[in-house]
FISEVO-751524 format. One line per 8 residues: number of its first residue (from 1); for each residue x, y, z of C-alpha. Coordinates in steps of 0.001 Angstrom, whole numbers. Layout:
// FISEVO-751524
NUM	X,Y,Z ~ ... $
***
This chain:
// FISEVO-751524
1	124006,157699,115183 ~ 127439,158808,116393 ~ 130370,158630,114364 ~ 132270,156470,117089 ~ 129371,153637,117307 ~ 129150,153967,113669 ~ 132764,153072,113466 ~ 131751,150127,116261 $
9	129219,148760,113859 ~ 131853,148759,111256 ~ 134836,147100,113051 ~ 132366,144414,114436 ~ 130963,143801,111258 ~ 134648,143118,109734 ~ 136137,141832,112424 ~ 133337,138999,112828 $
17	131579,138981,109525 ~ 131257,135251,109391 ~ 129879,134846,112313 ~ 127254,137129,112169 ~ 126705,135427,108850 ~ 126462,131909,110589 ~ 123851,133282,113030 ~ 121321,135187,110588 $
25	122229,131892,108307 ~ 120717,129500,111445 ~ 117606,131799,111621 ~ 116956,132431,107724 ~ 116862,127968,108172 ~ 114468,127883,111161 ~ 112453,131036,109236 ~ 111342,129079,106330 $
33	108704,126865,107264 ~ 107647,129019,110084 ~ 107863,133027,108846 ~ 107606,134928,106102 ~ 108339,138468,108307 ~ 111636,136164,109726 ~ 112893,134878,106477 ~ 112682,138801,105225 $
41	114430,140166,108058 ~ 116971,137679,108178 ~ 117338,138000,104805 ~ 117551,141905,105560 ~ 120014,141515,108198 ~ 122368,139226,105597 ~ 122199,142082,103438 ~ 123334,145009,106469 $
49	125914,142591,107107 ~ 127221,142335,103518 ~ 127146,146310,103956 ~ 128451,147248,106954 ~ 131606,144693,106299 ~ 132976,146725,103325 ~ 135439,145293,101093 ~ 133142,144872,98277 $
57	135332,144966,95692 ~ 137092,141460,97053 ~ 133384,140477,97570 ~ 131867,141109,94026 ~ 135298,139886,92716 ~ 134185,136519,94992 ~ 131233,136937,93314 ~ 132114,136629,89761 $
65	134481,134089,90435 ~ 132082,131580,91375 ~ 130126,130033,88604 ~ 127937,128620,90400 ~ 126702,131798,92176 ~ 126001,133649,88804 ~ 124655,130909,86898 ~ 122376,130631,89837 $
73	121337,134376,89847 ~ 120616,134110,86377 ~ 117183,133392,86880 ~ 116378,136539,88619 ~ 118269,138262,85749 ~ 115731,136464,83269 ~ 112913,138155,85737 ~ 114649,141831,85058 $
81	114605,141382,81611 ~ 111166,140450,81442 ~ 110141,144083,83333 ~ 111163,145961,80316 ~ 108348,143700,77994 ~ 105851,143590,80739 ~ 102147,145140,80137 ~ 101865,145215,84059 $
89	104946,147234,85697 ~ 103254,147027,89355 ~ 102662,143365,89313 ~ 105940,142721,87753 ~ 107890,144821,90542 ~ 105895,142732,93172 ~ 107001,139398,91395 ~ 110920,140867,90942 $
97	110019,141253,95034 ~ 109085,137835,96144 ~ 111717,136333,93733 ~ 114503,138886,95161 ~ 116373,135563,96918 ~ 117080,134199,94007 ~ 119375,137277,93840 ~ 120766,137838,96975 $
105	121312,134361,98308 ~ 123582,132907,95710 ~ 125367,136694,95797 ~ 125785,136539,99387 ~ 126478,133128,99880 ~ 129894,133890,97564 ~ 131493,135932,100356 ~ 131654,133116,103169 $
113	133532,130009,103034 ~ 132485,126189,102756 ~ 131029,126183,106127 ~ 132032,122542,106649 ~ 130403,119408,108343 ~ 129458,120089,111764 ~ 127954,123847,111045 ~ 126128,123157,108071 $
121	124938,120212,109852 ~ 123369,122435,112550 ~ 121998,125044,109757 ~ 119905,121549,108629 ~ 118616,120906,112403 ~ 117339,124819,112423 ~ 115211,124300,109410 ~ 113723,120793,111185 $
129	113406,122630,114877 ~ 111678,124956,112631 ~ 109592,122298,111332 ~ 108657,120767,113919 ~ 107862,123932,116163 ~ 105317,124252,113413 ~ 103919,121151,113350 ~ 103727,120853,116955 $
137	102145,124075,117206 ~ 99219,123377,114401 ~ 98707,119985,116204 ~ 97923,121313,119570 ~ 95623,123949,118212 ~ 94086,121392,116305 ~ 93364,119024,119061 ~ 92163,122059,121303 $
145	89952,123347,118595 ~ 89359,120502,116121 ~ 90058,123413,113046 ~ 91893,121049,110080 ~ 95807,121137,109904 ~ 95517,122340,106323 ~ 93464,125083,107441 ~ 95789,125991,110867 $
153	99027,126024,108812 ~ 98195,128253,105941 ~ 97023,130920,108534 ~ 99662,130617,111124 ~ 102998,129310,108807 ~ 102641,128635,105169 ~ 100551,126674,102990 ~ 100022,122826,103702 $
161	101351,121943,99866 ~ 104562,123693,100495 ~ 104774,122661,104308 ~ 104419,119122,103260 ~ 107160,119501,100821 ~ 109376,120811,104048 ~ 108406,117808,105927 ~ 109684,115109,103850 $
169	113001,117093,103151 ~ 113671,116700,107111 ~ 112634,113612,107729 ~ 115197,112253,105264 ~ 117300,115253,106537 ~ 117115,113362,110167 ~ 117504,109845,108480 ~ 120858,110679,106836 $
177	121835,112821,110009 ~ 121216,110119,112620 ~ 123435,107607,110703 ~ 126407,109798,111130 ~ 129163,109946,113780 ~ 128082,113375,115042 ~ 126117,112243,117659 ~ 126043,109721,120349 $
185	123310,106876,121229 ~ 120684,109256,123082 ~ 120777,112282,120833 ~ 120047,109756,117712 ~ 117332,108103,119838 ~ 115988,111716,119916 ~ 116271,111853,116523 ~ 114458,108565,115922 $
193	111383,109633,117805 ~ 111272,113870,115930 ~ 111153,111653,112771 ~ 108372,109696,113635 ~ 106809,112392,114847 ~ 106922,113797,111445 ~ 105844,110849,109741 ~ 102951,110683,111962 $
201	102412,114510,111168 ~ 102701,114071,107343 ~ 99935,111103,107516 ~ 97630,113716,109604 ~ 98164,116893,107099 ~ 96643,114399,104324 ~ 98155,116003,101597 ~ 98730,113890,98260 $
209	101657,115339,97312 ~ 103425,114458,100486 ~ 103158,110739,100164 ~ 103929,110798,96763 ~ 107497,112408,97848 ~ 107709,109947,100823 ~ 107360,106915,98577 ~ 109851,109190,96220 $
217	112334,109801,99008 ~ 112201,106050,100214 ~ 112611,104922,96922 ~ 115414,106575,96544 ~ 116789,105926,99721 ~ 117027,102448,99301 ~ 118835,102419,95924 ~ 121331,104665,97683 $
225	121675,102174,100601 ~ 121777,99278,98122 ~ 124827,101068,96545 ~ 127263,101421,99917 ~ 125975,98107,100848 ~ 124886,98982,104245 ~ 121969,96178,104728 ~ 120749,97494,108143 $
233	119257,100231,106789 ~ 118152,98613,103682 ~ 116332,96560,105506 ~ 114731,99362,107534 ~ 113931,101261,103907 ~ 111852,98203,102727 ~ 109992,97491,105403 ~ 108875,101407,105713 $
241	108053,100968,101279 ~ 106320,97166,102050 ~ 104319,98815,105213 ~ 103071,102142,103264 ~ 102146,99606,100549 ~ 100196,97004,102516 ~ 98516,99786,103972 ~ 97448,101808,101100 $
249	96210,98154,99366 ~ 94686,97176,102561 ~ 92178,100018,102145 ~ 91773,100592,98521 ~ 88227,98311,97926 ~ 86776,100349,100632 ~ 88006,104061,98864 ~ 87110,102483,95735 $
257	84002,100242,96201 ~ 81682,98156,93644 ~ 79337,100917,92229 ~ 75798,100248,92967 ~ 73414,100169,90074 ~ 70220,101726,90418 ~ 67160,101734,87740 ~ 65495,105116,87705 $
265	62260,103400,86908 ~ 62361,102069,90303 ~ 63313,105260,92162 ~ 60708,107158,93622 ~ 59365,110591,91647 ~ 58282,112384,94841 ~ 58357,113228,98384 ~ 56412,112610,100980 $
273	55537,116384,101105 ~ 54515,115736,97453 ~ 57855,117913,95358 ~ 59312,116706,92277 ~ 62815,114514,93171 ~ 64987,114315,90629 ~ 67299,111704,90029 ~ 70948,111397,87771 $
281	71290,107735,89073 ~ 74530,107162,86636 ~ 75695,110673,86861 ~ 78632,110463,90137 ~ 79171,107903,92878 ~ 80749,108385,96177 ~ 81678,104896,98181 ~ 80046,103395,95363 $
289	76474,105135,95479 ~ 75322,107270,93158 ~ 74841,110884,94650 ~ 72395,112502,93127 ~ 69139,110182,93048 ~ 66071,111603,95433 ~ 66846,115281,95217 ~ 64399,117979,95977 $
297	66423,121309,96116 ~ 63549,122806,97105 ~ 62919,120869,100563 ~ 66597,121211,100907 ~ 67284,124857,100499 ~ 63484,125405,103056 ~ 64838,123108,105499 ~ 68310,124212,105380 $
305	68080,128145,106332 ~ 65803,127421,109353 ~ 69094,125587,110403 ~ 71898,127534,109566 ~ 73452,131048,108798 ~ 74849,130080,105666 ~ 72924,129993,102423 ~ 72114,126849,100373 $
313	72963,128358,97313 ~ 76437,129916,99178 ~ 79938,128655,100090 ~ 80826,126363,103089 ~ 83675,127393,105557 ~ 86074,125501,102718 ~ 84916,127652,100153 ~ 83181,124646,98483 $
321	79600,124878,96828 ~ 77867,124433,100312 ~ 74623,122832,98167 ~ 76674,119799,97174 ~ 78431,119709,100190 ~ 75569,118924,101812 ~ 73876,116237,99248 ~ 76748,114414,99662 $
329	76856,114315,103608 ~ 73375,113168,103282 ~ 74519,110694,100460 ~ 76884,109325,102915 ~ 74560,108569,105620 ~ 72017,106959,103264 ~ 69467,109977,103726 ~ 67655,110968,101043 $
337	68153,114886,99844 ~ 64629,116155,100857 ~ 62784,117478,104355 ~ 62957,113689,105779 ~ 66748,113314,105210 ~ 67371,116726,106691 ~ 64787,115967,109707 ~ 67902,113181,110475 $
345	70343,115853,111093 ~ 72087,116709,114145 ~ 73341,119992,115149 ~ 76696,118364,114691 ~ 75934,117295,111441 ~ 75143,120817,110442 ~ 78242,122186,112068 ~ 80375,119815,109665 $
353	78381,120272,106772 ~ 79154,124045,107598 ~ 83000,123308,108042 ~ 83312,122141,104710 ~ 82957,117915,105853 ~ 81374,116384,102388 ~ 81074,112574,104005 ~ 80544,111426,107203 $
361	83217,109197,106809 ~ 85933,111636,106569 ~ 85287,112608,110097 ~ 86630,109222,111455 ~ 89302,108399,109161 ~ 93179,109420,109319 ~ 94315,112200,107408 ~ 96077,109559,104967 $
369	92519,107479,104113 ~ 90763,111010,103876 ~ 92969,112704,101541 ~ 93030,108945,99244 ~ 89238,109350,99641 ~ 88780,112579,98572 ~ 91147,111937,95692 ~ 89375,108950,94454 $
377	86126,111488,94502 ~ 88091,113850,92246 ~ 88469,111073,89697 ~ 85171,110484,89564 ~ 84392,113878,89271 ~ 87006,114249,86367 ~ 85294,111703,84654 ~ 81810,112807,85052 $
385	81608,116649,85725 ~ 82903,119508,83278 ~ 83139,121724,85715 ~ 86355,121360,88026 ~ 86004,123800,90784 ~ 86263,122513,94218 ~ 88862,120024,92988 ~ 92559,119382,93172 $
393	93180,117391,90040 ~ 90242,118954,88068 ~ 91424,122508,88620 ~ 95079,121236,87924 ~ 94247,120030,84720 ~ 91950,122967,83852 ~ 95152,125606,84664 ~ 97796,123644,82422 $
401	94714,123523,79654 ~ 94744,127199,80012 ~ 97981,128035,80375 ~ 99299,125874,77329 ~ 96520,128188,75449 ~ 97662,131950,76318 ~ 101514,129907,75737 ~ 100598,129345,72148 $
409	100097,132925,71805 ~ 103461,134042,72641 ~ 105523,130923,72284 ~ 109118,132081,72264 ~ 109267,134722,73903 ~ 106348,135010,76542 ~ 104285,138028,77866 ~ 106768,139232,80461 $
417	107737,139582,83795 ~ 104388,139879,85976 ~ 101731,138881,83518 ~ 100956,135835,84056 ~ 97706,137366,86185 ~ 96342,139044,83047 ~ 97435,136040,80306 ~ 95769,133473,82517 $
425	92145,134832,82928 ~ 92010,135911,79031 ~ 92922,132244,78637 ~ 89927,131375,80990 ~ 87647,133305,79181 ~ 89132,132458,75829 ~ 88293,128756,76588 ~ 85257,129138,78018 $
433	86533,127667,80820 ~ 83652,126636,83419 ~ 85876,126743,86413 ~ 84414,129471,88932 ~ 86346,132471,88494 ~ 87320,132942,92672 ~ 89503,130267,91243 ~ 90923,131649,88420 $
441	94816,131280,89602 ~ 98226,130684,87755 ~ 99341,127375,86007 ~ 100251,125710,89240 ~ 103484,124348,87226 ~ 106419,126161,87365 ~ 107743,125200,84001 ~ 104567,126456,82428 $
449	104765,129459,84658 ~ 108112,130243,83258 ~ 107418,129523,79988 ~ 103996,131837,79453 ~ 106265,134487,81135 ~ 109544,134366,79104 ~ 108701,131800,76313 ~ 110702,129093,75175 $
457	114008,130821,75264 ~ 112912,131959,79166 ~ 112313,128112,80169 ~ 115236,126923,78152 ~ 117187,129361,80483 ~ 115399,128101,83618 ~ 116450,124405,82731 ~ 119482,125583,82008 $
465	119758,127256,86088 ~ 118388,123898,87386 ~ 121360,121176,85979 ~ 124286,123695,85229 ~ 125180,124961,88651 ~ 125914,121429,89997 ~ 127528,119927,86773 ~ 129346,122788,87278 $
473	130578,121761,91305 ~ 134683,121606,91558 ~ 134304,119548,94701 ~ 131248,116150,95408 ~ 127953,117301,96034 ~ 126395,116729,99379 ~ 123876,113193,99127 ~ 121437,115392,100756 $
481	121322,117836,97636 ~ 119284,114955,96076 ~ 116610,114811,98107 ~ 116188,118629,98115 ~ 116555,118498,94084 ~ 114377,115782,93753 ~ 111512,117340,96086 ~ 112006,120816,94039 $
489	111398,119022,90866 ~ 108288,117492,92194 ~ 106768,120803,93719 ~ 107245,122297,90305 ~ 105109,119813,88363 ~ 102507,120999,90465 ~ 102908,123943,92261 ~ 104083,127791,91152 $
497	106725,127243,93796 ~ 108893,130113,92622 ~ 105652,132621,92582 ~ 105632,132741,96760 ~ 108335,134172,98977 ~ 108810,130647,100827 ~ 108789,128757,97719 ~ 111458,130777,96426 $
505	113718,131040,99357 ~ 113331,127422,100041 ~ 114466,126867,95895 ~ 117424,129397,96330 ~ 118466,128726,99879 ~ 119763,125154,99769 ~ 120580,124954,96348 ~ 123128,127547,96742 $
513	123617,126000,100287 ~ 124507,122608,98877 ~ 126117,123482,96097 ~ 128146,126604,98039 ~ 128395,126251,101316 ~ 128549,122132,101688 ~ 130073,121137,99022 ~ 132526,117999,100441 $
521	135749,116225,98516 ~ 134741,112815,97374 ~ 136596,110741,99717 ~ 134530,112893,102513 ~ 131251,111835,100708 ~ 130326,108583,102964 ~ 131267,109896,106139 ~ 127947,110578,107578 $
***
């Protein structure tokens, strides 16, 4: 590189160093639900930017200035201590990695100004384009190919859980948008239909977590609206609550029928081929029959590999025991679990059994009834089955069981940066724990996470990140920085959301967004 474009790079970089900024700030926005290589280059062009410009003695004087920048970066401080204590120093590098935005963003983010209403409005609308792209992208290739959203977005985008958790944040994003005096009657008719596009989307993805932070986010909503007294959209708020409601009662006896009881002194002993059936008539129900009653495994298993490729005794397409995904198909069509029931079979029916389908019924029904279905399964298994793999809640329970063991051990000051790997399986083989270990993962809570890590002191530090930056605001805090804290909170009851690069940028980006970048004066705050 020549000395005179060298010195071009330089003078540009000066010269319009918050505009570049702006720009690699719209694409780091549209990046996160659609690209982990994007948000890391953007992420890497903030920090050429932040180099090229100079001056870094006014900006890490900016820097320290700002308490709400340090207190934010904190957190990855609490990760850099942790290296130094850490059994695993590759695993721990990796995690300081992934977590590196909750570094640079809040350090960056202290050399710009408040960006003010209209940009930071359009930095919003690049993370929803970039939500939507997704979602519209996943839908067609759905439709074409009939492969499940959940599976579609995890291998194009980003996992389902955490995409779900992006498209409730811009719906509401939209809502609060809309109602402002930005935009005139068409563009907020546009707006209208993108959000109930997403809604429709959100319904389709069937993921529990997402209608939990819907009702959540409406909830909330209307206690807002309630409080600036503007009944039009109150209105609107209730009805949406009353019509998720009605419809989630309106189908509840049929996801959680009468059980049927069944005498096993009335059940047949064997097939017509002559094999032993066995029968657990009181062991699990599904649509309120009990699933395992006229089961011959070894009919099953025969009768199975002349069909298929897969093993009986393997995994579906879902990674699911394909054995009971297939009882419970037949279950669901009323087919006993021998030769005869599998003689009923269609080479569609074997293609979904394949796929990972466990009921006939979830074929027809929307992603919302399915995932409600499914869940009221899990129950059942909870109550009934010690071993949890295969399901949500089961597994959930079984990882904070586990983690709150290998916790004990350590309990004020935690294993370190990068071990939570290594403390979590000897805590599944210190319990005994009958989960399969392909699933042996981390607590899926981020406060447990944080506290098997660093111990009490650790989590007491990570509580301490999450309230103090914005009790700590000069100027009113955005209304939209309670939605985003309130879906944050959620994810981390039930998700490692820090432990992932999106999950972590997501975290970082618009809290130091919100709390940095958009902060408004108080008079300011009911303008939009």
């Amino acid at each position: 590189m020549s000395r005179a474009y060298r010195f071009f790079l330089l003078r540009w970089a000066r010269d319009y160093y918050e505009s570049f900024f702006y720009f690699f700030l719209l694409i780091l926005a549209f990046s996160i639900p659609t690209s982990r290589l994007l948000m890391s280059m953007s992420q890497l062009a903030l920090a050429s930017l932040w180099i090229l410009d100079g001056r870094y003695l006014i900006k890490l004087r900016q820097f320290f200035q700002n308490r709400i920048a340090w207190i934010l970066t904190l957190l990855y401080v609490l990760h850099f201590v942790g290296l130094f204590y850490s059994d695993d120093k590759t695993l721990a590098m990796t995690d300081l990695r992934i977590k590196l935005p909750l570094f640079l963003l809040p350090f960056f983010f202290s050399s710009i100004r408040n960006l003010g209403q209209r940009k930071a409005a359009w930095v919003l609308f690049a993370f929803v384009t970039g939500a939507v792209y997704a979602s519209a992208f996943v839908s067609v290739e759905h439709w074409i190919g009939s492969k499940s959203l959940e599976v579609l977005l995890s291998d194009r985008f980003i996992k389902h859980m955490r995409f779900s958790l992006f498209i409730n944040f811009a719906i509401f994003i939209l809502i609060y948008l809309g109602r402002s005096n930005m935009f005139n009657r068409s563009v907020q008719g546009a707006i209208v239909v993108v959000i109930l596009w997403l809604i429709f989307f959100m319904f389709q993805l069937g993921a529990l977590s997402a209608y939990v932070l819907f009702l959540v986010f409406s909830l909330y909503f209307i206690l807002e609206t309630y409080r600036k007294k503007s009944h039009g959209m109150l209105l609107f708020a209730v009805l949406v609550i009353a019509g998720f409601l009605i419809a989630l009662v309106s189908i509840t006896d049929f996801i959680l029928p009468e059980k049927q009881a069944v005498s096993i002194d009335s059940l047949d002993k064997k097939t017509t081929q002559g094999n032993d059936y066995y029968h657990l008539p009181n062991d699990v129900f599904e649509n309120g029959k009990p699933i395992y009653i006229y089961v011959c495994e070894k009919e099953l298993n025969r009768e199975w590999s002349k069909r298929s490729s897969l093993s009986f005794y393997g995994k579906d397409v879902l990674g699911q025991e394909l054995k009971a995904t297939l009882i419970r198909y037949l279950n669901s069509l009323d087919l006993r679990k021998d030769s005869a029931g599998m003689a009923e079979l269609s080479a569609k029916d074997i293609k979904q059994i394949e796929n990972g389908t466990a009921n006939i019924q979830y074929v027809s029904k929307t992603g919302f009834q399915l995932r409600l279905m499914q869940f009221a399964f899990e129950l059942e298994q909870y109550k009934n089955n010690p071993n949890p793999s295969g399901y949500s809640l089961g597994q959930r329970l079984e990882y904070w069981k586990v983690a709150w063991n290998r916790i004990q051990k350590n309990l004020y000051f935690g294993s370190g940066t990068g071990d939570n790997d290594l403390q979590m399986k000897k805590g599944y083989i210190e319990t005994e724990s009958k989960l399969n270990p392909d699933l042996w993962f981390r607590p899926h809570n981020q406060f447990l996470s944080i506290w098997l890590a660093f111990g009490l002191i650790g989590l007491l530090v990570f509580i301490g990140v999450l309230i103090l930056p914005f009790t700590s605001a000069k100027q009113s805090i955005h209304p939209l920085f309670w939605y985003f804290f309130i879906s944050i909170l959620l994810s981390f009851l039930v998700e490692d959301t820090l432990e992932t690069q999106s999950g972590a940028t997501y975290y970082a980006f618009f809290t130091a967004f919100f709390l940095m970048l958009w902060s408004i004066p108080k008079k300011k705050d009911t303008e939009m």
